[in-house]
N, C-alpha and C positions, 0 to 999 in steps of 0.2 A: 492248087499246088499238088505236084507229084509226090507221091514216098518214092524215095530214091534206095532205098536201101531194100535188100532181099526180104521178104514176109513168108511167113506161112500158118496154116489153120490151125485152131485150136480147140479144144470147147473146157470155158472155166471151171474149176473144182473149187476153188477157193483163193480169197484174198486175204492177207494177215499182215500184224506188222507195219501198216501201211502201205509198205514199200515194196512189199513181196507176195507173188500171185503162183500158183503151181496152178497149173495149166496139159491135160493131158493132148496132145500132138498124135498121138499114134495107139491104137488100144493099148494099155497095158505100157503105155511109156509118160512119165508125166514130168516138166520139167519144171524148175523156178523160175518167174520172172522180174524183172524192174516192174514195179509200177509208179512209175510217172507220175504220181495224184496223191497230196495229202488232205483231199478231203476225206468226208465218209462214203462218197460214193452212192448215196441210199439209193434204192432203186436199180441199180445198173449193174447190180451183181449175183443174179440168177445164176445156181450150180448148174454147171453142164450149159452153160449159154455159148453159143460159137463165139470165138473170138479171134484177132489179127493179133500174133507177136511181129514184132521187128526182128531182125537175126541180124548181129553185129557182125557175125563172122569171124569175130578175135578172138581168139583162145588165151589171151593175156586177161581180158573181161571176166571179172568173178563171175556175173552171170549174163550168158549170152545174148539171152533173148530180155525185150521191153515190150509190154500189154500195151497196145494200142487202140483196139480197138473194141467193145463186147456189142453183141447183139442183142437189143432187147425189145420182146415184144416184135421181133422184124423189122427194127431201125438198127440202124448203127451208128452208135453213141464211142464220139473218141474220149477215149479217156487222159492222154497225155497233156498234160496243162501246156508242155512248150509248145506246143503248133499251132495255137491262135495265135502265137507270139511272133509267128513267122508268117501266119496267113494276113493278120491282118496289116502291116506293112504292105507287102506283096497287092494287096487288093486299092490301099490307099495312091499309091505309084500307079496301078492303072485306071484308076478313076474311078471303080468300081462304088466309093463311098461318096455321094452325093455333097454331103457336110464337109468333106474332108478333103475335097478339090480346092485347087490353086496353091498347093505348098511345093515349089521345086525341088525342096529340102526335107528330107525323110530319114531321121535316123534313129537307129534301136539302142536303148539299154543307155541310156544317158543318165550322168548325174545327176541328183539335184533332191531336195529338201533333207530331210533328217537321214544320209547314210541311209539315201535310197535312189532308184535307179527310174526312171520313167521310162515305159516298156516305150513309147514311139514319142520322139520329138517332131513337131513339124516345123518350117521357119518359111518365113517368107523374105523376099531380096530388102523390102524396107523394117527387115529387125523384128515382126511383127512372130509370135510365137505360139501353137498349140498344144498341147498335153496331153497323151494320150492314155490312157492306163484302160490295159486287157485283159477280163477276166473269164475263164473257161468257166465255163456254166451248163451243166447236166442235170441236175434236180430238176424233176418234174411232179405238177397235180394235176392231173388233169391234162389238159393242152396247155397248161400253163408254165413256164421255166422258172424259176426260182435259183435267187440266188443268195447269201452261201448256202451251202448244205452241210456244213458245221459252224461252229463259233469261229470266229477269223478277227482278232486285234491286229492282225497285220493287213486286213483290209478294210477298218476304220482307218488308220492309218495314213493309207493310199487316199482317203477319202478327203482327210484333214489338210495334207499334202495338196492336194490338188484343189483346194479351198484358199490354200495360200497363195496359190498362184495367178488365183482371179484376182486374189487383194493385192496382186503384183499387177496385174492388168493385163494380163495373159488369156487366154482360151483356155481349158481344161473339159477335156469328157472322159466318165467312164462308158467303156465301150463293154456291152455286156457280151460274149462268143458263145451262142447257143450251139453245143456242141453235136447237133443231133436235129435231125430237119424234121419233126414231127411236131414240133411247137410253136402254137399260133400270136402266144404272148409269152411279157414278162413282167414280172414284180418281185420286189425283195420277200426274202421267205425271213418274214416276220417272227412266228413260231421260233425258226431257228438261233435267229440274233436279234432279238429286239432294237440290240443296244446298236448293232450296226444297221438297221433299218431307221431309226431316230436320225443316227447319221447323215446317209445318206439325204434324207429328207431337209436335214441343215446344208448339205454341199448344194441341192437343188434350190434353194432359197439362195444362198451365196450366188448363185450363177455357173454350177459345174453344169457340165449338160449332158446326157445322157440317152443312150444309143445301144438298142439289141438286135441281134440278128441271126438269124439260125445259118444253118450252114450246111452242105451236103456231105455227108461222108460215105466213105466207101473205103473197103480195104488198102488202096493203091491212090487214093486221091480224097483230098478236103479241099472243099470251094466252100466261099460265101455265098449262101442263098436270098434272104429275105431280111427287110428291117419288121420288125415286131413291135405292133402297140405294147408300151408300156403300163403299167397300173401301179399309182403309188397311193397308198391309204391317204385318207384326208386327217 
């Protein structure tokens, strides 16, 4: 997929707050950004590391510019959680996902279990139903991707969700979006959520199924690249 919207360079000074990245653009000029990410981030936030804002161009916008992308180590690692959201629909419509062929039916942001939304529905013409739930994933050890990289009961959650759906007799995956094309695998980062590594571990027993993929990034364009062995503790 293309960024469609104006970008320009950056190099990071610091992330705060979450949600808010001052980023200097020009010697001696440093602006605030969105940042798109309520994880911690670990790893992907070296001061002074190049990085892509978006530029909204609206001066009605509290703040103009959005952090989308940082460089780390000479990858480029997106950090905006929405654009898996969009890539990975876009890839499932052209076939690009092996598992995820034969649904004529493709849609985003759908109701369903507890006052929650299923990032990709698929349907087939005889009623037949998949469940997609997409999670941006930038922690890394190694070659290896980990995911969460904070404590997340909003993605036990998704997990327990998407467990009911199989005891509905449904299809369910989580699709893991390696955000960043330097990683050869993946595995839950244990360390970080025990409690949602256990999780998982009971969705894959239930029969959720489970799919990682790294992805190409670049300033002006994120593609899906590669599916990735998985590793789940015994």
């Amino acid at each position: 997929m293309r960024i469609q919207q104006p970008t320009i360079k950056g190099r990071l000074q610091k992330r705060y707050k979450r949600f808010l990245a001052d980023v200097e653009v020009a010697p001696g000029e440093v602006v605030t950004a969105h940042c798109p990410n309520t994880g911690s981030l670990t790893g992907c936030l070296p001061e002074n590391a190049p990085c892509i804002l978006r530029d909204s161009q609206d001066p009605k916008r509290k703040l103009r510019y959005t952090l989308q992308t940082i460089q780390v180590d000479g990858t480029w690692v997106n950090v905006d959680t929405g654009l898996p959201n969009k890539l990975v629909p876009e890839a499932i419509r052209a076939g690009l996902i092996p598992a995820l062929r034969g649904y004529p039916t493709v849609s985003t942001e759908v109701k369903y279990g507890t006052s929650s939304r299923i990032d990709v529905l698929l349907e087939k013409d005889d009623g037949s139903k998949c469940y997609v739930e997409v999670k941006n994933t930038t922690l890394m050890r190694g070659k290896r991707a980990l995911f969460p990289d904070a404590i997340t009961s909003r993605g036990r959650k998704h997990l327990f969700e998407l467990i009911d759906m199989v005891h509905e007799g449904h299809r369910a995956m989580m699709f893991y979006c390696i955000s960043r094309a330097d990683a050869t695998s993946f595995g839950p980062a244990t360390e970080v959520d025990p409690a949602y590594c256990e999780t998982l571990l009971e969705a894959v027993k239930a029969g959720v199924e489970l799919q990682a993929w790294s992805t190409l990034v670049q300033p002006k364009s994120f593609e899906l690249g590669k599916r990735l062995r998985i590793h789940l503790p015994s």
